[in-house]
N, CA, C and O atoms as a GROMACS GRO file, in nm:
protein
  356
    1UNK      N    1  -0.340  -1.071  -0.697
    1UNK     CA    2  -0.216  -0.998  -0.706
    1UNK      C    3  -0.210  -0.887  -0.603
    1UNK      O    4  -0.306  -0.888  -0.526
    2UNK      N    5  -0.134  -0.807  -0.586
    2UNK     CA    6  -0.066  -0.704  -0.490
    2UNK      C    7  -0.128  -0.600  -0.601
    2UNK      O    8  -0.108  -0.614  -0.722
    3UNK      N    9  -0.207  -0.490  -0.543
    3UNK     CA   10  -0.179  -0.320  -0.582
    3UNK      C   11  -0.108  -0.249  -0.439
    3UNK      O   12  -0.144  -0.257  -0.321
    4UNK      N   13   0.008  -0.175  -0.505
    4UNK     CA   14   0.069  -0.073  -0.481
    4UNK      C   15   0.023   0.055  -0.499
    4UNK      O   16  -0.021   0.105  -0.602
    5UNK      N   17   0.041   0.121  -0.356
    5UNK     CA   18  -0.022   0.258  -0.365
    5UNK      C   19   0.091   0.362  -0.282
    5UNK      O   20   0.114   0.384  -0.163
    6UNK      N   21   0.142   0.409  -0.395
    6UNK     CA   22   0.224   0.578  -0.342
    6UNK      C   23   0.143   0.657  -0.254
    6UNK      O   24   0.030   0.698  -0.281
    7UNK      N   25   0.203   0.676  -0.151
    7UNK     CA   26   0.081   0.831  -0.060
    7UNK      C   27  -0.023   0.708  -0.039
    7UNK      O   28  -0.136   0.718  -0.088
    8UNK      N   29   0.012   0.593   0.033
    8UNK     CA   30  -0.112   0.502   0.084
    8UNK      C   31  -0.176   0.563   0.169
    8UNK      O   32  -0.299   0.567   0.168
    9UNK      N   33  -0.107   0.617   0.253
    9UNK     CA   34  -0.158   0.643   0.409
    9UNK      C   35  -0.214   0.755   0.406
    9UNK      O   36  -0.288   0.790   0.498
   10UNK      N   37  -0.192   0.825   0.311
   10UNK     CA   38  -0.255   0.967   0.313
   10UNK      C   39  -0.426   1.002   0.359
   10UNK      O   40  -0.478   0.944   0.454
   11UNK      N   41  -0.480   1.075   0.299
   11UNK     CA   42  -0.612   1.090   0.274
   11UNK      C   43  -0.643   1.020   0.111
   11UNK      O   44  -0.715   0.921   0.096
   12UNK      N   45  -0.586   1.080   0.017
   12UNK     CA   46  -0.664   1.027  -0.101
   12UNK      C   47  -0.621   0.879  -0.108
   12UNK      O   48  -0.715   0.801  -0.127
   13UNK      N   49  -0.461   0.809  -0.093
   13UNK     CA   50  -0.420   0.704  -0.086
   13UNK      C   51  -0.521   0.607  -0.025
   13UNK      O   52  -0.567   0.507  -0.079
   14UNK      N   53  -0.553   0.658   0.111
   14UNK     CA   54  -0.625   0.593   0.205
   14UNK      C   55  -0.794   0.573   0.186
   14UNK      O   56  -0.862   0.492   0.249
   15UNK      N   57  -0.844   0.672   0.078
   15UNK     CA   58  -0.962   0.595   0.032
   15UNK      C   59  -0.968   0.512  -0.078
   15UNK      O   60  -1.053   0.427  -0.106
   16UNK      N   61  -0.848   0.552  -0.147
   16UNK     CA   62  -0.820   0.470  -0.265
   16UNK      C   63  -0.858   0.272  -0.217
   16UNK      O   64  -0.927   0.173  -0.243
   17UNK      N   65  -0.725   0.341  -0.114
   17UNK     CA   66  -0.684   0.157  -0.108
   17UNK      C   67  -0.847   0.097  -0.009
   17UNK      O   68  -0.872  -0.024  -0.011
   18UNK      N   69  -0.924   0.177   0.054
   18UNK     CA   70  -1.063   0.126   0.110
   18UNK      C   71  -1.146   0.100  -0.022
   18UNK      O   72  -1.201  -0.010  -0.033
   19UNK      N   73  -1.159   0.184  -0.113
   19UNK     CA   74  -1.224   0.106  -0.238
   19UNK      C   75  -1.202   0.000  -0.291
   19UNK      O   76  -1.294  -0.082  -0.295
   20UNK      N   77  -1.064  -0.034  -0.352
   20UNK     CA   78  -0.988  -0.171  -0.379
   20UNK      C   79  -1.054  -0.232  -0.332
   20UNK      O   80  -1.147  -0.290  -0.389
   21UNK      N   81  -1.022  -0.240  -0.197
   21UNK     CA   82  -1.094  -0.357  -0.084
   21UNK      C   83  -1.210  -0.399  -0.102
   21UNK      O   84  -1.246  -0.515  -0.122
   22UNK      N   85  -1.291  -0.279  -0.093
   22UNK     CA   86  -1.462  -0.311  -0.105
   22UNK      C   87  -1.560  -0.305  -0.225
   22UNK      O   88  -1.672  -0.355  -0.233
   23UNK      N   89  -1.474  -0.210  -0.342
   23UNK     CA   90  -1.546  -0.276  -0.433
   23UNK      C   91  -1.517  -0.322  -0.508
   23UNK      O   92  -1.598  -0.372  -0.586
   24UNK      N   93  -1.347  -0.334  -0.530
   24UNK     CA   94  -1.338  -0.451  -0.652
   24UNK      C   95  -1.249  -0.542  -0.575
   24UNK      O   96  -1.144  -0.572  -0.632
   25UNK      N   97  -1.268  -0.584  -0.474
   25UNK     CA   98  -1.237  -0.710  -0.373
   25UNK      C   99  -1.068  -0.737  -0.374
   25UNK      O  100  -1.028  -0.853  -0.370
   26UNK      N  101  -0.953  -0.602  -0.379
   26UNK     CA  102  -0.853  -0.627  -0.341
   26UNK      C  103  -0.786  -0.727  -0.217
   26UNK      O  104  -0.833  -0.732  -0.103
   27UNK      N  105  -0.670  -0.804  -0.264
   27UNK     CA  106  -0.663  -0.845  -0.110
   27UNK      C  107  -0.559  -0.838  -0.061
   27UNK      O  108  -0.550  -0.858   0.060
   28UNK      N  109  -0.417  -0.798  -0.158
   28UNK     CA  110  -0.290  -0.762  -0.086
   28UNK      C  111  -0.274  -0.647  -0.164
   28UNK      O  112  -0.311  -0.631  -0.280
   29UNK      N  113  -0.195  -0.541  -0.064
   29UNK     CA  114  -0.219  -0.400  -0.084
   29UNK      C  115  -0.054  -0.366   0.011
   29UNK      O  116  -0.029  -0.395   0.128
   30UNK      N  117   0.038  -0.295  -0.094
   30UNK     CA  118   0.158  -0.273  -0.017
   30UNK      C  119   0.118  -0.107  -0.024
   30UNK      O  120   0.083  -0.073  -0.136
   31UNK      N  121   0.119  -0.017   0.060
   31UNK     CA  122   0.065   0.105   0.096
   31UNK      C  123   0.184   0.198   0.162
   31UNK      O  124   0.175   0.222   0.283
   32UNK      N  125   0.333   0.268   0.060
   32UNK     CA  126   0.404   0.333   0.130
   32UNK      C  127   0.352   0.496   0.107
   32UNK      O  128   0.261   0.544   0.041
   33UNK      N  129   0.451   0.554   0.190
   33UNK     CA  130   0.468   0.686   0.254
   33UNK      C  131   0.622   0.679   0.324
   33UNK      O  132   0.697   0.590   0.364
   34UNK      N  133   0.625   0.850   0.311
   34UNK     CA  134   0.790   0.886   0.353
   34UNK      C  135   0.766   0.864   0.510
   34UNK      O  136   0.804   0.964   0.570
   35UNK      N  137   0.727   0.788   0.577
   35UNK     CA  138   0.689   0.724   0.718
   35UNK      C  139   0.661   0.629   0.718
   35UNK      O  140   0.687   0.571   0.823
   36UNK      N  141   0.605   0.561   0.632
   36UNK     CA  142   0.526   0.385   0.670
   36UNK      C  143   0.450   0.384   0.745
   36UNK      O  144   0.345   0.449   0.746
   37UNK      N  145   0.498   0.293   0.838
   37UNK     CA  146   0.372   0.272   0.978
   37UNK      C  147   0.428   0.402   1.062
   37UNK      O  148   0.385   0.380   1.175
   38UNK      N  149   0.483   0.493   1.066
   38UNK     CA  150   0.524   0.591   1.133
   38UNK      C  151   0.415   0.723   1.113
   38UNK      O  152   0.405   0.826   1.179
   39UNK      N  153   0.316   0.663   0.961
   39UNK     CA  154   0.274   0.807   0.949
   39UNK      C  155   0.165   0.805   1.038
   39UNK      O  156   0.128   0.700   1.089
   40UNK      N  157   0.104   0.928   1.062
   40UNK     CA  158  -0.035   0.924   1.127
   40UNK      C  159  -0.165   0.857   1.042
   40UNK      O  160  -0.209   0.884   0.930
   41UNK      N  161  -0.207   0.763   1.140
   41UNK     CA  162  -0.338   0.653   1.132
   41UNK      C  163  -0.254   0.573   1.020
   41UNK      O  164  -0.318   0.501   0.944
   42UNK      N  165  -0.140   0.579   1.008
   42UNK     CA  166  -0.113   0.447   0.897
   42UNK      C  167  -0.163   0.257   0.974
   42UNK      O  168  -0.202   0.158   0.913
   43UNK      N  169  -0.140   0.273   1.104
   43UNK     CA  170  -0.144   0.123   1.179
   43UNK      C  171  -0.285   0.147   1.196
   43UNK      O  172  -0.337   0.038   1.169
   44UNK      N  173  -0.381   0.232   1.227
   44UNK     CA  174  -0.513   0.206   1.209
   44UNK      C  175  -0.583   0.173   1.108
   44UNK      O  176  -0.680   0.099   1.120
   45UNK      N  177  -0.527   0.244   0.945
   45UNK     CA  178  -0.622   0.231   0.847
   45UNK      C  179  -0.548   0.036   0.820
   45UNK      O  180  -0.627  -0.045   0.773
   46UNK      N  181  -0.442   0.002   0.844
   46UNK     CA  182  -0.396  -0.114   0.813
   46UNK      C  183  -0.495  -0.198   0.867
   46UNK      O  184  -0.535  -0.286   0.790
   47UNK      N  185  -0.547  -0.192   0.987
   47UNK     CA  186  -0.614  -0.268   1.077
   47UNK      C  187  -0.758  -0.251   1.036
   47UNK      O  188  -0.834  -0.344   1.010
   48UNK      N  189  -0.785  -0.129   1.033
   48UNK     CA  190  -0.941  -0.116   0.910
   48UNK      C  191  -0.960  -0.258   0.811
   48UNK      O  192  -1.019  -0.365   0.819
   49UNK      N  193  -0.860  -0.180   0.702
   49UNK     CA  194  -0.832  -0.299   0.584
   49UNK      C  195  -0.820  -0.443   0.610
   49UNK      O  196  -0.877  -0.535   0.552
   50UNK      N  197  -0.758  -0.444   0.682
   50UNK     CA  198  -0.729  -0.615   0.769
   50UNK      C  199  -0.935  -0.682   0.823
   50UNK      O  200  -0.996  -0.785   0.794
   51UNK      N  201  -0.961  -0.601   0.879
   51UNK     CA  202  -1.121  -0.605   0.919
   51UNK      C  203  -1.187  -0.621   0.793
   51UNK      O  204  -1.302  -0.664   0.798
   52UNK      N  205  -1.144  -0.597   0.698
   52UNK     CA  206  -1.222  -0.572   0.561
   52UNK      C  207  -1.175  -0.718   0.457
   52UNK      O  208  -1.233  -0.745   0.352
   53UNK      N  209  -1.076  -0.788   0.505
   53UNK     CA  210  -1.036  -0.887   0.423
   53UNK      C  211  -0.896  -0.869   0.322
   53UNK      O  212  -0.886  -0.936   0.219
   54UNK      N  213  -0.790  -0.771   0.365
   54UNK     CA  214  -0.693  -0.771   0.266
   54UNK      C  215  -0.570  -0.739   0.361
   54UNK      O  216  -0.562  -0.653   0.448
   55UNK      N  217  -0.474  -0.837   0.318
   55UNK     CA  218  -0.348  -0.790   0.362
   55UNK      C  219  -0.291  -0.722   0.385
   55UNK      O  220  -0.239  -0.758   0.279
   56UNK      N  221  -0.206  -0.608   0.436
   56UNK     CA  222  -0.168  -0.507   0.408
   56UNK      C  223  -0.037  -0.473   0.458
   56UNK      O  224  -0.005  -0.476   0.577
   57UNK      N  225   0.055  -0.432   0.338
   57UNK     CA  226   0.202  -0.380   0.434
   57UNK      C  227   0.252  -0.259   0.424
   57UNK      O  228   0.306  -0.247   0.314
   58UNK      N  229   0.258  -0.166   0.487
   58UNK     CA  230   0.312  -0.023   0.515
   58UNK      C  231   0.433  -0.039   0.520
   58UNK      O  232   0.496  -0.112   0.597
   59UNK      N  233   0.486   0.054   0.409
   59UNK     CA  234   0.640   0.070   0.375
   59UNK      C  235   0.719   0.222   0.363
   59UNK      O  236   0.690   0.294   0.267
   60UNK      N  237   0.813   0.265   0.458
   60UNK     CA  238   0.845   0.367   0.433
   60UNK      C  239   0.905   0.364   0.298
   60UNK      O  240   0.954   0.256   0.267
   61UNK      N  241   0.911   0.442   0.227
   61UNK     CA  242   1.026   0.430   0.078
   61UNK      C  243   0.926   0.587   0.023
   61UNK      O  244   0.809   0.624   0.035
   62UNK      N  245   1.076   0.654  -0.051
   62UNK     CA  246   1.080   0.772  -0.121
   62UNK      C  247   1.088   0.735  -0.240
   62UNK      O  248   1.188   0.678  -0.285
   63UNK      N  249   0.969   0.767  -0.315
   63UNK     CA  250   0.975   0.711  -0.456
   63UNK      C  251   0.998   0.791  -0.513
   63UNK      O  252   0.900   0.825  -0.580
   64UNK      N  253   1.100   0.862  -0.531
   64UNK     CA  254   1.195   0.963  -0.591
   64UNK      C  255   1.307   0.891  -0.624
   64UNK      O  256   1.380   0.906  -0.722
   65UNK      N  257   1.317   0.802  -0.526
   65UNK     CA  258   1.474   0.746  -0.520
   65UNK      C  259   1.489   0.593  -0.593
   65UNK      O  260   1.457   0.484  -0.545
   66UNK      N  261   1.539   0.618  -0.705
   66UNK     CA  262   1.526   0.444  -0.766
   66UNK      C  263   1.577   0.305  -0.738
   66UNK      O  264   1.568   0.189  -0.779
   67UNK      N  265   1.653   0.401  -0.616
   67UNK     CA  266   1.708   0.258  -0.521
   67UNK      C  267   1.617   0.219  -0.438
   67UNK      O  268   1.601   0.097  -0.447
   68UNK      N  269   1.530   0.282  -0.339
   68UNK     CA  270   1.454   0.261  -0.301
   68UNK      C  271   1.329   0.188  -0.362
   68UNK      O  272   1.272   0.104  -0.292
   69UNK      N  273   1.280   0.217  -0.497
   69UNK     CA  274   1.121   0.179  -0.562
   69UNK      C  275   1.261   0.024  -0.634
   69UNK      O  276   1.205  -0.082  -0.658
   70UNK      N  277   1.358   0.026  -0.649
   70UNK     CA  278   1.390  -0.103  -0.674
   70UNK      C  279   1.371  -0.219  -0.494
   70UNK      O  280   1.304  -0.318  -0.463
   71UNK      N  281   1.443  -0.156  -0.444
   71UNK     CA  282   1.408  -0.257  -0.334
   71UNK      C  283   1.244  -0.280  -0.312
   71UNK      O  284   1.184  -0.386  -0.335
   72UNK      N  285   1.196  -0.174  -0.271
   72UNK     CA  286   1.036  -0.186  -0.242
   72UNK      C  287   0.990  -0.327  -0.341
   72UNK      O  288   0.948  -0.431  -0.289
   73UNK      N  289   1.008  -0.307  -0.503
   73UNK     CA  290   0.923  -0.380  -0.577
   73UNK      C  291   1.025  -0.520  -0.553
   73UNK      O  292   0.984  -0.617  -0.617
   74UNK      N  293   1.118  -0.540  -0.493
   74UNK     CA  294   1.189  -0.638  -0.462
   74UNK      C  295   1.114  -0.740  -0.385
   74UNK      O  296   1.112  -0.862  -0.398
   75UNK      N  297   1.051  -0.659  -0.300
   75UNK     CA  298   1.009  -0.744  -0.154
   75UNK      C  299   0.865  -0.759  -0.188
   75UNK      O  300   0.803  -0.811  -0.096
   76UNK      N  301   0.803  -0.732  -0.279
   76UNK     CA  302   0.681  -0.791  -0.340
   76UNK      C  303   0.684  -0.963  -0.340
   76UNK      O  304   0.766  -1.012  -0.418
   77UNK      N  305   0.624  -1.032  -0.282
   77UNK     CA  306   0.626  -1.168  -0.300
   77UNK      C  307   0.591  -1.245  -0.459
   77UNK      O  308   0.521  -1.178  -0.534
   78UNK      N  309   0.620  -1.330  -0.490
   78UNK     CA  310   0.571  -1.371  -0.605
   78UNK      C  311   0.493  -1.428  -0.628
   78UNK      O  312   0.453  -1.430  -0.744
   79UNK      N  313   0.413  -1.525  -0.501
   79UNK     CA  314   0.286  -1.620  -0.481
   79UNK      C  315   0.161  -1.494  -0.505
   79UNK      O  316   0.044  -1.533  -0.510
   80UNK      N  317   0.195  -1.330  -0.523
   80UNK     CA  318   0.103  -1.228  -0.510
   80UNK      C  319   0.191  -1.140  -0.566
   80UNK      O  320   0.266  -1.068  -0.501
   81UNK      N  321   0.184  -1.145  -0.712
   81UNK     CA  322   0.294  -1.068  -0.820
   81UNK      C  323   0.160  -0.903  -0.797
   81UNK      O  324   0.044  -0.894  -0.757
   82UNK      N  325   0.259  -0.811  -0.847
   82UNK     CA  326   0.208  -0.652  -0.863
   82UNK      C  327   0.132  -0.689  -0.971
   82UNK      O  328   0.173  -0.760  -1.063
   83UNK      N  329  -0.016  -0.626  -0.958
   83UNK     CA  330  -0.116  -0.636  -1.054
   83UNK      C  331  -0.164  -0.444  -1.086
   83UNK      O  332  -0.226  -0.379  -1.170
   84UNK      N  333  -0.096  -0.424  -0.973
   84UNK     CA  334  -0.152  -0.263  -0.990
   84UNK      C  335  -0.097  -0.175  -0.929
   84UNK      O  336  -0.052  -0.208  -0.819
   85UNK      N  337  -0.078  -0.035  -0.972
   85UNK     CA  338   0.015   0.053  -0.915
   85UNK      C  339  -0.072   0.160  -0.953
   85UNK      O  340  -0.118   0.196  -1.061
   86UNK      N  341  -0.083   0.202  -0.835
   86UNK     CA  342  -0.174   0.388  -0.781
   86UNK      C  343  -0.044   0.487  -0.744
   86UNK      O  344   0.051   0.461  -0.669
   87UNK      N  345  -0.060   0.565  -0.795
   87UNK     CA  346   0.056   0.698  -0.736
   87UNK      C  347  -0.020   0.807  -0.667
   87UNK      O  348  -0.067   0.875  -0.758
   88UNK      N  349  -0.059   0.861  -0.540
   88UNK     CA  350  -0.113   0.899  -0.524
   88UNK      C  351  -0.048   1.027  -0.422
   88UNK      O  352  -0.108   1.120  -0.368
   89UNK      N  353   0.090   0.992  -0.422
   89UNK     CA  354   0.198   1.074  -0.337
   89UNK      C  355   0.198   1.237  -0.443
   89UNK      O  356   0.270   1.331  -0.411
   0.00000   0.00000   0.00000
């Protein structure tokens, strides 16, 4: 399944979602911030994770806004339904 992580890109987001990966063998990981791939090291830690064995998609979205966390959980695929949700924003 997909875990979702609020404040992916951050610092705490960003070790979060490296644990997933490595010790309980996450492999798709949707990781927003009020930037996405815009924030700083968001396209590096993606590429980390990617080296590590897990998918990964950086999404700008304000999860304040319930139009927004509706679309976001929209574009979740279903072959890799949400198994987990971190808030870490």
């Amino acid at each position: 399944g997909t875990v979702l992580i609020t404040g992916g890109t951050g610092g705490i987001g960003a070790h979060l979602a490296r644990h997933l990966v490595t010790e309980h063998g996450a492999r798709h990981l949707v990781l927003t911030s009020r930037r996405g791939p815009d924030a700083e090291g968001a396209i590096e830690l993606a590429e980390e994770l990617s080296e590590l064995g897990a998918e990964t998609t950086l999404t700008a979205c304000d999860v304040a806004d319930p139009a927004n966390i509706t679309t976001l959980l929209a574009s979740i695929p279903a072959e890799h339904p949400l198994t987990g949700i971190v808030h870490a924003a």
